[in-house]
N, C-alpha and C positions, 0 to 999 in steps of 0.2 A: 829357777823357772819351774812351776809346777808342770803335774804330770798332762793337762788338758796343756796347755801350751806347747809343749815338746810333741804330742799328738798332732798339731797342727803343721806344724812346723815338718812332721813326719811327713805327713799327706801330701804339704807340699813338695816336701824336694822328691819325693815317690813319682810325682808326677812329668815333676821338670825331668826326670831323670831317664822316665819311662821313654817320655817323647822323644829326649835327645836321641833314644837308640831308635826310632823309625825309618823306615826306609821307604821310599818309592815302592821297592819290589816287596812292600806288605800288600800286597793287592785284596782289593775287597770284593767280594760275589755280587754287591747293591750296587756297581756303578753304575750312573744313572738315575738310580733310582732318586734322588733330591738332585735337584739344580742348584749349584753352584752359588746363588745367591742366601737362597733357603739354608742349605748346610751350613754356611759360614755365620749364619742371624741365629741358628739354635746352637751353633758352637759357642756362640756369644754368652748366649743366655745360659747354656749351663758351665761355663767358666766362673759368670757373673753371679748365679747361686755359689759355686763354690766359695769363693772371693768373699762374698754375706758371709757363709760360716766360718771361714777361719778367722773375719774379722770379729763377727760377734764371739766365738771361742778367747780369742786376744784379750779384747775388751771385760770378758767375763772374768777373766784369769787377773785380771788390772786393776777389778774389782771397780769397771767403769761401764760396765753394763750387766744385764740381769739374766736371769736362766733364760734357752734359749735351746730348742733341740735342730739338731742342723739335719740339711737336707744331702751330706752328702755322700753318693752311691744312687742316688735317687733322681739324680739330674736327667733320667729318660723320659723325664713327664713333661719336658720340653715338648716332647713329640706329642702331646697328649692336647695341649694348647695350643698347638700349630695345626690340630686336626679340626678346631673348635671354631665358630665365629665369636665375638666380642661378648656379641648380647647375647650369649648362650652362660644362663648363670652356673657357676663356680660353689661348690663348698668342699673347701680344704683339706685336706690329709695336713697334719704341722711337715710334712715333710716335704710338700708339693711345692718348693721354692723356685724351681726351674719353671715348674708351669707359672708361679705368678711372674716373674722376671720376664717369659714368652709375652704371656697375655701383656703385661701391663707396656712393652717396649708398642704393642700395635697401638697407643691409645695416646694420640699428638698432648706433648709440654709432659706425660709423667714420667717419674725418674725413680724405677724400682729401687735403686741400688741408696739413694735418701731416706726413700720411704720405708725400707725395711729396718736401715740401722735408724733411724729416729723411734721405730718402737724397741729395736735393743738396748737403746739406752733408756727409755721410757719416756721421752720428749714429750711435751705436753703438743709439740709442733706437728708430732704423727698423723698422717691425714686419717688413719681409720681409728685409732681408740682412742684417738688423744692422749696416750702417754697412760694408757689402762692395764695393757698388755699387750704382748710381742706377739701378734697374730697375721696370718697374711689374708688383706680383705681390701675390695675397694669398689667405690660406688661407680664409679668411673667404668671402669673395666670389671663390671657386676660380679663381685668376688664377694661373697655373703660371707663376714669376719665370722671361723669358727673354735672353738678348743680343741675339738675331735679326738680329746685322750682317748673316749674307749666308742669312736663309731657313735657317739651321741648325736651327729650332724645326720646321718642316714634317715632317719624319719622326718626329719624335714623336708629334705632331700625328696623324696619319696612324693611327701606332699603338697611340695610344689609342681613338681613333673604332673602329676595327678591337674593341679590346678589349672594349667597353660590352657589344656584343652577346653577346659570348664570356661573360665573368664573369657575366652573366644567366643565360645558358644552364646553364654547372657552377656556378651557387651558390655563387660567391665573391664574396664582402664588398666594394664597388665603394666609394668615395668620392662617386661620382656616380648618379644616377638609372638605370633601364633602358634609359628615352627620352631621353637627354640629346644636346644636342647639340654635337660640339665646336668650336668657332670659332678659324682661325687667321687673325693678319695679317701681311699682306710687303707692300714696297713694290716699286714696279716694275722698278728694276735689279734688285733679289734673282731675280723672277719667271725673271731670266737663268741664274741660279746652278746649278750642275749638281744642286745639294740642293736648291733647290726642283721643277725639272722631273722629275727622277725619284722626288721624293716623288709630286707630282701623278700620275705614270704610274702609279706603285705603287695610289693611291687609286683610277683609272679599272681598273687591272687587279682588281684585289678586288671593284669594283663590280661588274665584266663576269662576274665568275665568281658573281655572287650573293650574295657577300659583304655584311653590313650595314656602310655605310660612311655616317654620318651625319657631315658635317662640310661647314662653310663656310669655303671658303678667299675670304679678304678680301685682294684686292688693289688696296692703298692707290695709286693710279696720281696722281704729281705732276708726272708727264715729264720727272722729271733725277734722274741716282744722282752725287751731289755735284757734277761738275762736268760730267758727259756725259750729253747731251739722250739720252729714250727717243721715237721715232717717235710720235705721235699716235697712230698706229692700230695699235699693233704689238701692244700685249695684248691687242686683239680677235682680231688676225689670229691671235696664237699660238694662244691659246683657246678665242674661242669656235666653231671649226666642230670644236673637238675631242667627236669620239663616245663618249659615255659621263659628260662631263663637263658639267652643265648650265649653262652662262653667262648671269648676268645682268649686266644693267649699268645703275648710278647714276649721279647727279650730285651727289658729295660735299658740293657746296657749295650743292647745293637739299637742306633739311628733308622736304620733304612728300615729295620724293621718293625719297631716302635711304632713308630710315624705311619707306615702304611695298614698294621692293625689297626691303630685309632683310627687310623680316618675308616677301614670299612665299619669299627666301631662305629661311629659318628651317625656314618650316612644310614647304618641300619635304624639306628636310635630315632634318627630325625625323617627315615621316609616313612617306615614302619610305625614310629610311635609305640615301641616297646622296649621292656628293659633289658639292657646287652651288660655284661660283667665280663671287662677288662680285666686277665688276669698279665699284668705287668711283674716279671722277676727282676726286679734290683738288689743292690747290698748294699748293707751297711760299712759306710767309712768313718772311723772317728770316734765310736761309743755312743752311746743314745743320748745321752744331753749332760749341759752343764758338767761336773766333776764327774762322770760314769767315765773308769778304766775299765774296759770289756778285757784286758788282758789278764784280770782276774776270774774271768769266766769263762775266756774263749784261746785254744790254742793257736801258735805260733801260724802252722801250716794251713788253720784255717782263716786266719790275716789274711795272712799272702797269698791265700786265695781269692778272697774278694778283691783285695788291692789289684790282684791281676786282671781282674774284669770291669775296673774304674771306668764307670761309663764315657768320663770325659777323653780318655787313653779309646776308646773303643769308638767315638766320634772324629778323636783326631784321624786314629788308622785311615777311618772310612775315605775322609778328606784328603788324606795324602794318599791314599789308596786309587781316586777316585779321577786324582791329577786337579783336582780344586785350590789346595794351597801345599805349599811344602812344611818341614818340619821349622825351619824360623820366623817363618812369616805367622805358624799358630803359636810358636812360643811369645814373640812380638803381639801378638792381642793377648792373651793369658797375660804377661806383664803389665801392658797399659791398661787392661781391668784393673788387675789387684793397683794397681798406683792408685785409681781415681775413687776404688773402696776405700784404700786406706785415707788418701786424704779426705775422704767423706768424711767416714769416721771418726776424723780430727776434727770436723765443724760439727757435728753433732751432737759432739760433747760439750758445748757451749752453750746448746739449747737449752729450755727453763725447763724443768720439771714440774707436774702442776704441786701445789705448796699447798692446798688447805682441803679438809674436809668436803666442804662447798664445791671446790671444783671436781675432786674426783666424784662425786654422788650428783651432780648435775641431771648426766641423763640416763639417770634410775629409776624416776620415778616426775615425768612431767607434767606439769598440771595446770591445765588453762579452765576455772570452774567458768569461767565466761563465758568461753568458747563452749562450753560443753553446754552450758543453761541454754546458750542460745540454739545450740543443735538440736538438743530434745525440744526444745518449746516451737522452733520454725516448723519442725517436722510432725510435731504433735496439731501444729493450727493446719498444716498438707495432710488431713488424715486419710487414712484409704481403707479401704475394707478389700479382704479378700472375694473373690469370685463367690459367689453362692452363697456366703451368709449376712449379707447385708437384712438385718430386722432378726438374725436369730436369737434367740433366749441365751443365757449362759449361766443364771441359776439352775433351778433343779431341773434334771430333765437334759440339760445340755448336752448330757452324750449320747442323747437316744439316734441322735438322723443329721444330717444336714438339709435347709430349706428343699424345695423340689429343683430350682434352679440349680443346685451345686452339682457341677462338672468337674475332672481331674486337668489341669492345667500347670502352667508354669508361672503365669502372670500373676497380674492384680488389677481391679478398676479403681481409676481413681475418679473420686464423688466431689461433687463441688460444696457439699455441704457435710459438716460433723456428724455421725450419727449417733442416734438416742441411747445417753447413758445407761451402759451393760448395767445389768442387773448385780444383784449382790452376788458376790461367785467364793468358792473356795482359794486356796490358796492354790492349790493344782490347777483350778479355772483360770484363775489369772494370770497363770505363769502361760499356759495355753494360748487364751483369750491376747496375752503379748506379744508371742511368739507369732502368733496369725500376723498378727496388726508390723510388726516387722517386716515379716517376707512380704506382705505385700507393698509395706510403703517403700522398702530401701531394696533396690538390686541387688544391694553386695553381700547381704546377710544369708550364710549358708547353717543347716542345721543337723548335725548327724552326731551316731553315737552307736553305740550298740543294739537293738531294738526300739531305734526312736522312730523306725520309720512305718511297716507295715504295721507293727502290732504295736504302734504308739506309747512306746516306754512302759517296763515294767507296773508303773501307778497311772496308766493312762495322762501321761502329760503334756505328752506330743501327739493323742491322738487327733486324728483330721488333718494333721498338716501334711502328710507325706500327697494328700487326694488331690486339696486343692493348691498347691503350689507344684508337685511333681519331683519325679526322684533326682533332677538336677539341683533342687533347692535343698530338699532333705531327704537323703540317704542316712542306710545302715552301713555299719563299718563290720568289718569281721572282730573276733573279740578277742583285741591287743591295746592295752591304753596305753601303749605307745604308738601303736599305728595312730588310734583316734588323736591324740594328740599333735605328731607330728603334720596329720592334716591339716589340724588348724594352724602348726608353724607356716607349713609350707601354703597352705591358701590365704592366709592373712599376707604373706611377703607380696600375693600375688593382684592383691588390692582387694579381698574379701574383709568383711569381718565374719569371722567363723564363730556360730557358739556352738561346739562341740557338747555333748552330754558323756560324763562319768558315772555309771551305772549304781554304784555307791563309792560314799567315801573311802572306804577301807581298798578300794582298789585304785585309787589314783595312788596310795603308793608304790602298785606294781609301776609307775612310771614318772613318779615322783623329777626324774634328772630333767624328764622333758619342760619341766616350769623351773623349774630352779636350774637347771645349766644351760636349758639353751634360749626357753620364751624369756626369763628375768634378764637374761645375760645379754643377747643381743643389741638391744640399744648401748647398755654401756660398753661391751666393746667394738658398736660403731662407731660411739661420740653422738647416738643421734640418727647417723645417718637410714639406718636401718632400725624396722619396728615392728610390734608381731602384736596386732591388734589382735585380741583374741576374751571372748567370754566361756568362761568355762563353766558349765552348770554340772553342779557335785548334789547329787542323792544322797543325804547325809544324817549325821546323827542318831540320836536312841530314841527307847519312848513307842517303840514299836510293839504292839501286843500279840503274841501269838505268835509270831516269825523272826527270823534271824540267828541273836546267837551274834558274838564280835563283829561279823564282816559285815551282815545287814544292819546293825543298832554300832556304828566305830562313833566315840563322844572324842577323836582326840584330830585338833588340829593345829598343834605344834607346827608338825612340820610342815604347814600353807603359810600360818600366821609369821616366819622367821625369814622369809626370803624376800629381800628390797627390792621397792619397790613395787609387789604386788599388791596390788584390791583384792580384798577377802570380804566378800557380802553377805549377809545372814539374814533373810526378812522371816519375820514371824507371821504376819498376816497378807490378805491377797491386795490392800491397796496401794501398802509398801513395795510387796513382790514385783508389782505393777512397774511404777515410778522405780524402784533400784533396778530391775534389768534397762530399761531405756536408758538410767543414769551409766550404766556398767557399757551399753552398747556406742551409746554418743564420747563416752570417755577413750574406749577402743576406737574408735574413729578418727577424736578430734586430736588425741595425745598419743594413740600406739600402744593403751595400755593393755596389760596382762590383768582380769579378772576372775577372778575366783568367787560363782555365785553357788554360796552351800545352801539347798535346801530341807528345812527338817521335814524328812519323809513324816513324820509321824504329825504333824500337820497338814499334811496334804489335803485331808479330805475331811479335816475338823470344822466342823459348822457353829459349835456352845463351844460357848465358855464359860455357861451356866448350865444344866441338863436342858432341852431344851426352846432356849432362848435365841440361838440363831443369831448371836450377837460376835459371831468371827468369822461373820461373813462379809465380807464389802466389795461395793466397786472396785473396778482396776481402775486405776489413773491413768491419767497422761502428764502427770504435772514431772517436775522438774525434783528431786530427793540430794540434794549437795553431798559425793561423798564425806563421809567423814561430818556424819550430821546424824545426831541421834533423835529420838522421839519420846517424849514425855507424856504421860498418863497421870492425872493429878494433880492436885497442886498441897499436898500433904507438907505439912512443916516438920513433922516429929523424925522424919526417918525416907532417906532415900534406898529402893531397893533398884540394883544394878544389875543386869540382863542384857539378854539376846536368845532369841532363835525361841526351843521349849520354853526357856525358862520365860519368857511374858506371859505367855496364860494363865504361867501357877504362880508366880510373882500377885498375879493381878489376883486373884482370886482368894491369895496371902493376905493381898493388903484389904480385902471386902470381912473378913475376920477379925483383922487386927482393928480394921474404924471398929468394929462391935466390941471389943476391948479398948477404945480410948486411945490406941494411936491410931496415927491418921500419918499413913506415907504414899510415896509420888513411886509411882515405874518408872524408870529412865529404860528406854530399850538400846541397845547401843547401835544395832543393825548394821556399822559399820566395824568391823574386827582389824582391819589393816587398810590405812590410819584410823588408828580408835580417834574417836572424836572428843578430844581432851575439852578444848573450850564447852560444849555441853556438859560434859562429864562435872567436870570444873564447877560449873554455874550451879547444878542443878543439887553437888555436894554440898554446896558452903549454904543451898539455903535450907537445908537442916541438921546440919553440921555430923549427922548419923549417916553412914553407910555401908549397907550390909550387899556386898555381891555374891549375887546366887548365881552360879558357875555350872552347868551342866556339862563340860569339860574338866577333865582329871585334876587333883586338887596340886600335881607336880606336873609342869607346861602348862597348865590351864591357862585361860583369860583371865581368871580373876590375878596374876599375880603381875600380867601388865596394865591393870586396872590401877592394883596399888601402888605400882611404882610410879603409874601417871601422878596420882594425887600426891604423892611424896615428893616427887621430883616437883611438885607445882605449887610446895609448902601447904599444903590441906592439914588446916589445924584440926580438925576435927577427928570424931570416932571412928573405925576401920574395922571392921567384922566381913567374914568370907566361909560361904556354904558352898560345897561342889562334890562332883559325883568320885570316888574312889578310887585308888589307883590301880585298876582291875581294867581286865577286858570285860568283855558285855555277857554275862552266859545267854543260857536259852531256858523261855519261861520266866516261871515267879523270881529266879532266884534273881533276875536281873533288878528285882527293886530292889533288892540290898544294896547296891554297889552305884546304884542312880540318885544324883540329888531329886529329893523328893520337896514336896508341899511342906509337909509336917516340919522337915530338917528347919526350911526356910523361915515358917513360923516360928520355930522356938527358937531358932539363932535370932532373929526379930527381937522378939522379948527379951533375950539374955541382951542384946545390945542396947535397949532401953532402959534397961535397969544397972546400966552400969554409969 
């Protein structure tokens, strides 16, 4: 028997052994304090976390279930759940077992003690991830399934608490109560983590501006992050003399007073509507997870230390302390739990595992394009205009004023009749001109970001909309892309669609985990149940004359384009821009999706595409854009040139040269970067069997290299040539057209591909 099994095995008879020695005359200072009923339902509950982990430790050792970090020393967040009502949502600490066992025993027909080992074994039967991953989450008993290795759940956290207040206010359909409150738990190395501290700021700063900020942040404090001690006194020190931020603090492994913190926790959270930090001390029993022996790390006397303050040993005292039950009558429930674990255990392992590809990527990435056609096009024939500029211009001139009518408001009117097609607008216009026409026709659509609201975004793209809609619809955020981020977690959970703005590309990957760990991730590990509608609009790309330097001109979106299941949108001009944010917005509605809409700043404000000529300007739409549907310019037989985002102007402008040389090629623009849009892509290669992709993204990760794999994987007989910008960051100045695919590149890769 391995070393994690004899562990188990420790902690139990540790425990059997402890109780046998109690006595009546261990008398407790809390009698009274819980009723007799109460005491004996959370002694339940944290025997029954315990009982989870020794079985899932067993099973792991059996090599009949899978990694698995146990909750136990930590079973005082029983109290923590017992403090909370139902519909007051949940996100996890991995270690908050006791609180899900509390919560979930309140919620008629659920059976924690099934639910948990059917994801230890990775059952396909699991009601919350379906056999995805062993997380504790349920739709039931509002427990939003999270990973929480490093405090990644806290900004969400954050900005759902934020939300409650909001969706009360505009009358939008919440999941959760007015008064609710939201409870998050981390343990104490996370409290380090740069996503916990600046969620927490984010929380204090919303507090301090008046914001309702109802939420308990639970830090689980055991004094080691796997293998490195945290200070005794260090999460007081961080915390509690922090202003704005109310600190209390428990002693996890006393009941009576657990239970009575949380609840003035609770009540402050939920009368006040601010945010209170539960500091909870627990220990750790058993090593951190899976094969971790901490007796490689940790000495003997500092064991038997913690094992001395075994929450559940510190509950029983209280009860036999208390004259509630005696010492057999608790050993007698502690038994018939672990029995009815164990024989779980044994029927769970009989469950199916999901077996194919299909089922585990099910709900990754879902897609109703019907549903969505039909949302954009219902909503596009309901059109509305915002307050005040019904007849205004949106060509030139558009930013001088708004009509004399325009007032600052919340609303919108709605008109019984379509009004007269906007004029040709920029690309910036249009994203504007959308964003108007959004807030006013849909409630739910919230808009904020760093400077999107009074000073209407760095390129002017959001200006006018903070006026006529008001700062409940769009707000500034303080500058964290992770706070901005996690608001759209936590306001989309809350029945928003959020389009948040990222100031440029180069800085959404200061918060990069918030799309890829927690917006990507959420559907798949509820199975569905849970969804985090969300448009994110990214300031992006190069091509910028005069300013920047890497962070304002970043050409690289690797790390958007690799994470399943997200929409990665690119439009190059304003009619596109138009029709893909409403495609991106109805898609977050109708499926839950996560989008990512990059716009190339250095378009923004491009009129020529000739000197000029005024010919990259157009109407916005209202029409319907299919993701995963590209757009063709020409109908050129000799040579297809493949693109997105810069690269169609100078494509286009490529191919007005090459007709005056004798070939004659088609733009494809792909506009859609995650699902590239193979079937166009496909078509529009085979009918000239030449294709050369001009890639303004780095020639290693770039697009062009899932371009070729597309046509490869698709048996594409034909030619394959590929121009793209170098694998350099962007400097500042001239020197950045070295290192940028250019016009010139494109044309002579052209020729060299026609001549071969």
């Amino acid at each position: 028997m391995g070393e994690v099994a004899r562990s188990s095995l420790d902690l139990d008879a540790a425990f059997r052994a402890a109780l046998a020695g109690l006595t009546a005359a261990d008398r407790c200072d809390a009698v009274g304090a819980i009723d007799a009923a109460r005491g004996l339902e959370l002694f339940e509950s944290q025997v029954t976390s315990r009982h989870l982990d020794l079985a899932a430790r067993r099973l792991g050792a059996a090599r009949q279930g899978f990694y698995s970090i146990g909750s136990s020393g930590h079973e005082g967040n029983a109290a923590v759940a017992a403090a909370l009502r139902v519909d007051d949502p949940a996100l996890l600490h991995y270690r908050s077992g006791a609180f899900f066992v509390q919560r979930c025993r309140q919620i008629p027909g659920a059976d924690p003690i099934r639910d948990v080992l059917l994801g230890v074994v990775a059952a396909a039967a699991d009601p919350i991830s379906g056999g995805r991953h062993k997380v504790f989450g349920s739709k039931q008993a509002s427990i939003i399934p999270q990973t929480s290795t490093i405090a990644s759940q806290l900004p969400r956290a954050v900005g759902l608490a934020f939300a409650l207040d909001r969706a009360a206010r505009l009358g939008i359909p919440c999941p959760w109560p007015a008064d609710a409150v939201v409870v998050c738990s981390f343990g104490d190395a996370s409290a380090n983590h740069s996503t916990a501290t600046g969620a927490i700021n984010a929380a204090v700063h919303a507090a301090h501006q008046g914001v309702p900020m109802p939420l308990v942040l639970v830090c689980e404090d055991n004094g080691i992050g796997i293998s490195v001690p945290t200070p005794p006194d260090w999460i007081e020190r961080s915390y509690g003399p922090r202003p704005g931020l109310t600190y209390l603090a428990a002693d996890g492994c006393d009941l009576p007073d657990a239970l009575g913190v949380a609840e003035d926790a609770v009540d402050l959270a939920r009368t006040w509507r601010v945010p209170v930090f539960l500091h909870l001390r627990t220990v750790r029993l058993g090593g951190h997870a899976g094969s971790d022996v901490e007796a490689a790390y940790r000495g003997p006397a500092e064991l038997a230390a913690d094992l001395a303050r075994d929450p559940l040993l510190g509950t029983a005292r209280f009860l036999l302390g208390a004259g509630i039950a005696d010492a057999v009558d608790l050993l007698d429930r502690y038994e018939r739990i672990g029995a009815r674990v164990r024989d779980t255990a044994d029927e769970v392992l009989r469950e199916a595992r999901l077996d194919s590809a299909a089922a585990v990527t099910a709900p990754l990435a879902p897609s109703s394009p019907d549903a969505i056609r039909s949302d954009v096009e219902s909503r596009a024939a309901d059109r509305v205009e915002p307050v005040g500029v019904r007849g205004r211009a949106y060509g030139r001139g558009a930013d001088r004023g708004q009509s004399s009518g325009a007032t600052e408001n919340t609303g919108s009117q709605r008109v019984s009749t379509a009004p007269a097609r906007p004029l040709p607008m920029t690309l910036a216009q249009a994203i504007n001109h959308t964003l108007g026409e959004l807030l006013a026709r849909d409630d739910d659509v919230l808009v904020f970001g760093e400077d999107v609201a009074r000073k209407g975004g760095v390129y002017g793209v959001t200006k006018g909309l903070r006026k006529r809609f008001g700062a409940r619809r769009v707000f500034d955020t303080l500058l964290d892309e992770q706070a901005v981020l996690g608001t759209a977690l936590g306001t989309g959970l809350a029945g928003f669609v959020p389009i948040p703005e990222i100031q440029y590309l180069a800085y959404v990957h200061n918060a990069a985990d918030q799309i890829r760990g927690e917006a990507a991730t959420l559907s798949f590990f509820s199975n569905g149940q849970y969804r985090n509608p969300m448009v994110v609009r990214i300031a992006g790309l190069a091509y910028q004359k005069g300013f920047g330097g890497h962070f304002h001109n970043d050409d690289s979106l690797a790390a958007l384009r690799d994470i399943p299941g997200v929409v990665v949108a690119v439009p190059a001009r304003a009619d596109d821009a138009a029709a893909m944010l409403r495609t991106c917005v109805s898609a977050a509605r109708v499926d839950g999706r996560v989008c990512l809409f990059v716009e190339p700043i250095a378009l923004y404000h491009t009129r020529d595409l000739h000197p000029g000529d005024e010919s990259w300007l157009a109407p916005p739409t209202s029409e319907h854009v299919p993701i995963g549907s590209a757009r063709v310019y020409g109908d050129g037989t000799d040579l297809t040139l493949v693109t997105f985002g810069n690269g169609v102007p100078m494509c286009l402008r490529t191919a007005d040269r090459l007709a005056a040389q004798g070939i004659h090629a088609r733009v494809l623009d792909l506009r859609w970067l995650n699902p590239l849009p193979v079937a166009d892509l496909l078509h529009h290669a085979e009918a000239t069997g030449h294709v050369l992709v001009a890639d303004e993204t780095r020639r290693t990760g770039g697009v062009s290299e899932s371009v070729f794999a597309a046509l490869i994987d698709a048996g594409f007989p034909g030619t394959l040539a590929r121009v793209t910008s170098e694998d350099s960051f962007v400097p500042l100045g001239p020197a950045a057209d070295t290192v940028l695919l250019s016009e010139s590149a494109i044309e002579a890769a052209a020729q060299r591909l026609r001549r071969t």
